[in-house]
N, C-alpha and C positions, 0 to 999 in steps of 0.2 A: 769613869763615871761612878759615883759612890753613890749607892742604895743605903747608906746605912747612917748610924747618930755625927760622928767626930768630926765634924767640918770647921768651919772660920768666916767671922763676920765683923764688920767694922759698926762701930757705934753709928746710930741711924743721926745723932746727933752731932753731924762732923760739917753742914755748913753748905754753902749756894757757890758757885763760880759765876759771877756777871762780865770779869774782863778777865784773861792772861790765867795765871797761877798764885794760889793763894798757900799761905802755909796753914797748919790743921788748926792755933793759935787765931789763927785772923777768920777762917771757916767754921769755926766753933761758935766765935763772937757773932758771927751774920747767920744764923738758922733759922730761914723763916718758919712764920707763921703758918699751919696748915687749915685747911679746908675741914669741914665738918666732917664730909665722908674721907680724907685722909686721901682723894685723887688730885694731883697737881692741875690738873687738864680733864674736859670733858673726853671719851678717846676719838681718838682720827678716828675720822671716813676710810678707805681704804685710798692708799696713795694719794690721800691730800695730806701734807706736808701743816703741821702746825706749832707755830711758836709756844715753846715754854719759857714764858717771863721767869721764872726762877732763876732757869738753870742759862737764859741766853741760846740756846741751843731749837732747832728744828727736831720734830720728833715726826716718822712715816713710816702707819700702819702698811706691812710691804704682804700680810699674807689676805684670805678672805675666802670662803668654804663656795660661796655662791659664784666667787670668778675663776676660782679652781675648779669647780664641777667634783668639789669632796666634801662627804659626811665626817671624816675627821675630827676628830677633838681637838688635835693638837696638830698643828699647821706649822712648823716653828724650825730652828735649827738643832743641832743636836748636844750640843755643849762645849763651855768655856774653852776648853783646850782642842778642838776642832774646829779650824781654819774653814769657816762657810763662803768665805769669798775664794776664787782662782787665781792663777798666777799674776794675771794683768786688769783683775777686778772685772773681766768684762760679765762672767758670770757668779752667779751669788746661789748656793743650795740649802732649800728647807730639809734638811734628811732627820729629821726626829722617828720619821716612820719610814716604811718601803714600801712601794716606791718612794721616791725624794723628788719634790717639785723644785726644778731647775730656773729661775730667775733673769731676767736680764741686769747683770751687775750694777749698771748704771739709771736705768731708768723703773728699775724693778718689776717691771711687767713677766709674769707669766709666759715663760715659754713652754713646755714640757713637763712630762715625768720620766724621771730616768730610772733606771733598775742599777743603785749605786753598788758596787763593790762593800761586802759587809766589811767594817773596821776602815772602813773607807777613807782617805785624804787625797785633798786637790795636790800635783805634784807644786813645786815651788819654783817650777823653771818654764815649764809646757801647759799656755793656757788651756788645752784641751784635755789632757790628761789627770783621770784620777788613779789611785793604787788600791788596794787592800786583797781581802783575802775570798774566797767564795764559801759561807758557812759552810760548820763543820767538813769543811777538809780540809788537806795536806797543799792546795794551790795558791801560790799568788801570783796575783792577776794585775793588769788595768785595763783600766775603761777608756776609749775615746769619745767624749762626751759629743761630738760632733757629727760622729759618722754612726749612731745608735745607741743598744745599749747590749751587745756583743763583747763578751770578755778579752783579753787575749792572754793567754797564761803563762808567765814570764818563767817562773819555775815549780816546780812540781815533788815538792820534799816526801819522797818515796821512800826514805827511812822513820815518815811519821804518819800516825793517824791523820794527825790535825796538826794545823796550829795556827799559831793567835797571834794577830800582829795588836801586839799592846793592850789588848783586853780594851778595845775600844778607848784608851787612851794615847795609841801608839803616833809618832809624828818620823818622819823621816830627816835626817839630816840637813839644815838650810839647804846644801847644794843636790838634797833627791839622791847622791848616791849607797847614804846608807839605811836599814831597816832590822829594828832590833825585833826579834821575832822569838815564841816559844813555840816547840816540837812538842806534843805529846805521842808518846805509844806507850802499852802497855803498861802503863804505871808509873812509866818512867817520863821525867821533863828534865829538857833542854833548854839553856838558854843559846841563841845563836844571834850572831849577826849576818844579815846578806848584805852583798853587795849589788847594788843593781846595775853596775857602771860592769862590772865582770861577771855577772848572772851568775855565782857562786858563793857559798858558806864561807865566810873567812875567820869566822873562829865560833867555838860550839863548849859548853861544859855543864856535864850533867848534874841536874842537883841534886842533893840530898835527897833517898829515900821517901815516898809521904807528899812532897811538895806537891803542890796543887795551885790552880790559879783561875780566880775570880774575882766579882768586884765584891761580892759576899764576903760578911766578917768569917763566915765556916772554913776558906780556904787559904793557902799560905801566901799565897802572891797576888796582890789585889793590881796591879800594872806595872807594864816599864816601856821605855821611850829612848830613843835615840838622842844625846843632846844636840843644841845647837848645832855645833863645832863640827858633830859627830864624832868627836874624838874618846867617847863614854856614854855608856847607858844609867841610866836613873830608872831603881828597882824599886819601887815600896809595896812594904810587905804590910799584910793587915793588923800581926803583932807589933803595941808596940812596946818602947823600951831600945836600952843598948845591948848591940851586940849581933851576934847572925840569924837571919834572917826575923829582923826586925825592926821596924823604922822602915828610913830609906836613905841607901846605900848608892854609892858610885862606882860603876863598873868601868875599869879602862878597855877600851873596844876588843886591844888584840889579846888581852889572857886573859880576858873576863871575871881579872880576881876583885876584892873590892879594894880600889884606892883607900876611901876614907867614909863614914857614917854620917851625913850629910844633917841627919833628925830622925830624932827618936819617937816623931811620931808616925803611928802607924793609920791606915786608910785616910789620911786627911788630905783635903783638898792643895792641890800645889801645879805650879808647872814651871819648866826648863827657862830659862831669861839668859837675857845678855845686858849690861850694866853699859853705860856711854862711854865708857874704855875700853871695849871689848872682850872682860871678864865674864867667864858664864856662872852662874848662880841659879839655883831654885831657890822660889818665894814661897812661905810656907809658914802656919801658926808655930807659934816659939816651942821647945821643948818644955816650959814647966809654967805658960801664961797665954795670953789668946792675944798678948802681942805679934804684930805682923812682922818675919825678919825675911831676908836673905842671908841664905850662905854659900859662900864661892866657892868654886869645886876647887880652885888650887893652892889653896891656901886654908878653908876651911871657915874663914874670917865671917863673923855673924856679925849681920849692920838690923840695926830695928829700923825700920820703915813705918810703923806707929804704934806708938806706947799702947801696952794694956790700959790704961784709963781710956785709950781711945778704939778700943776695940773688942771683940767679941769672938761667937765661933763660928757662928751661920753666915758661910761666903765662899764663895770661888772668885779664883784668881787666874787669868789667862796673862802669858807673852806670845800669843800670837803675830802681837805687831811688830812683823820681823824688818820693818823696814821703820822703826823708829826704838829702835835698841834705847834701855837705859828708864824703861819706864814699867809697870802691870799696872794692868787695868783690874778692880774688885769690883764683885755685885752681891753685896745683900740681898737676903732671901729671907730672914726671919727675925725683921726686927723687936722693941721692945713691947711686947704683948703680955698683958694682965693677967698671968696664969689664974688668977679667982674669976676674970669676966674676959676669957679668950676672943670672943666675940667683939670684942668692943675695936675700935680703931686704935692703930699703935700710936702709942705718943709722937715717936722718932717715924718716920716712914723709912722704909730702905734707899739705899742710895745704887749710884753706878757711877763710880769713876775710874782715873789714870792718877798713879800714882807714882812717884820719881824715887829711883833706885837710891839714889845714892844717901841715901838718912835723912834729907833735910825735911822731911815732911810735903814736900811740897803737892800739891794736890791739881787737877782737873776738874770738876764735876760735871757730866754728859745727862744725868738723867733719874727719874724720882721710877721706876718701873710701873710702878703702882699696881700691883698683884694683890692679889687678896690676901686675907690671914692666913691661904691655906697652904700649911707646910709642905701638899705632895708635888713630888720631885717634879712632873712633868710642869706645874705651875712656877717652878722657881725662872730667875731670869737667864741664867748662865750667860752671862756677858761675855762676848767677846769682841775685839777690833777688828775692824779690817786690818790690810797689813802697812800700812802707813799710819793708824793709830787717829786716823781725823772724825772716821766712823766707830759707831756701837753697834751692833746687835743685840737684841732683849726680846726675853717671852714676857707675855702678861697674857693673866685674863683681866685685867683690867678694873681691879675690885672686886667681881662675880666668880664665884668661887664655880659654879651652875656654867659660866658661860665657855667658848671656844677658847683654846689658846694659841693666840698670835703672835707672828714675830712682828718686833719694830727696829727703824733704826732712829740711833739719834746721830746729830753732827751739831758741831760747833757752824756758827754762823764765822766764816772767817773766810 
């Protein structure tokens, strides 16, 4: 989760989805018209479901302070690369704060708050099961969402102070058995992997002198992740540029050396994918343009997914939908606004789509967020899918910069 400037955004100007898939050519051509105040829709009620003629798509405000029994600001999920839905969709969690209000996955109703595992993710195989770590220590834990909110503590890394499963970016291997984790003690940082299938360190190497690791530009390690495959970690470091420790880098699991330099950018927004062949790639803004690319981890090979004329910086990009390989999903955060009259409604409003790996452009559009002007992080939308890709998640405050921030979902009418 980046606190800081270097992000990615697509042009607010890229177009309406009314049937199927459109290419960015044909979605350009069709932009509608906006509203005075720059809102598509006046917002849901809480859990009424309401058409957006633009986009063809149902949009359902799923959070609400008054039926939660919270003074909360911010009611929402936690970001683009954190999978808020569970293994078998039955539960859905808002965890932007702590406690995290636990959801009924399907009918969205309010069950619970649960006391989540800090760096926390739903496992990918056991719908009751979450993992992560218990602030500032050396434990990792999961959670049985079911039977309370009781830890159980899987392993207990007693050669470290602390450590940090992914700096709140961290994701486990599709199959749940691997977790790329940092040790710190005394000065010193570790990179390691566990295994949670043999509750054991299977490979560890220390880093250079100095290293440090935050989402802050001040430290040298802003995240890393386990990929896909699990077969390598993805390191991005906050410098950036080529070379070590800079960019972001491909670690092979067992000798933790770096395969290959993946981009040279550094803190920028990105996440791990898989391509409709089964290639794994990170999506992520180009090295020297605010072009959107992929590059394949085995091969290296850079495809544009959309031209710098059709893009910008302010954006996150999740592959969470691990059950519809071959596509990310992007959300605008900061579209085009009149640095002389900031105030004023963006020309272009932000967008939220699904976007298809393989270069052709080809496009989705789910939903217009409609957040306010205002750039702070907790108001942005951090889009992400469920794990079939048919759902969205999005924060808004809904044009009112003063007001609450809630999650919604949208879906295709299909």
């Amino acid at each position: 989760m980046h606190h800081h400037s270097i992000t990615l955004l697509l042009s607010g100007a890229i177009g309406i989805l009314l049937s199927g898939c459109h290419t960015i050519g044909e979605l350009v051509k069709s932009q509608p018209a906006q509203t005075a105040t720059g809102i598509s829709i006046p917002r849901p009620e809480y859990l009424q479901p309401v058409a957006d003629p633009i986009f063809g798509t149902t949009v359902t405000r799923v959070s609400d302070r008054a039926r939660f029994g919270s003074e909360l600001p911010e009611l929402r999920h936690l970001y683009s690369k954190n999978q808020p839905w569970n293994a078998d969709e039955s539960y859905l969690l808002l965890n932007y704060k702590y406690p995290a209000a636990l959801l009924d996955g399907r009918t969205y109703k309010f069950i619970r708050w649960v006391r989540q595992p800090s760096e926390g993710v739903w496992s990918n195989l056991n719908p009751a099961l979450m993992y992560g770590t218990i602030a500032k220590t050396n434990q990792f834990v999961k959670l049985n969402v079911t039977k309370g909110n009781d830890y159980t503590v899987l392993h207990k890394f007693r050669e470290y102070d602390l450590i940090h499963f992914g700096e709140w970016e961290g994701n486990l291997s599709n199959n749940d058995r691997y977790a790329a984790l940092v040790g710190v003690k005394a000065g010193k940082l570790d990179f390691l992997v566990y295994d949670l299938f043999k509750n054991r360190v299977t490979s560890r190497k220390t880093q250079p002198n100095g290293t440090t690791i935050s989402n802050g530009n001040e430290s040298t390690v802003n995240n890393l992740t386990m990929s896909q495959s699990g077969k390598y970690l993805v390191v991005q470091y906050n410098q950036e540029g080529q070379g070590v420790q800079r960019g972001i880098h491909l670690l092979d699991r067992s000798s933790l050396k770096s395969v290959r330099q993946l981009s040279k950018r550094g803190g920028s927004h990105f996440d791990t994918c898989i391509n409709a062949r089964g290639a794994e790639a990170i999506v992520v803004t180009d090295d020297t343009s605010p072009a959107l690319v992929s590059v394949q981890y085995s091969t290296g090979k850079k495809t544009t997914l959309l031209p710098a004329s059709k893009s910008n910086y302010n954006i996150h990009v999740s592959c969470r939908n691990l059950k519809r390989p071959g596509w990310v999903y992007v959300s605008e955060f900061a579209g085009d606004i009149d640095p002389e009259q900031p105030d004023l409604v963006k020309t272009t409003p932000d967008r939220t789509f699904a976007l298809k790996l393989d270069g052709s452009g080809t496009i989705e559009q789910f939903a217009q967020p409609n957040h306010s002007p205002s750039k702070a992080y907790e108001r942005q939308p951090h889009s992400v899918p469920n794990r079939d890709g048919k759902k969205v998640l999005f924060a808004s405050d809904w044009g009112d910069p003063a007001d609450p921030v809630y999650a919604y979902i949208t879906r295709k009418k299909r």
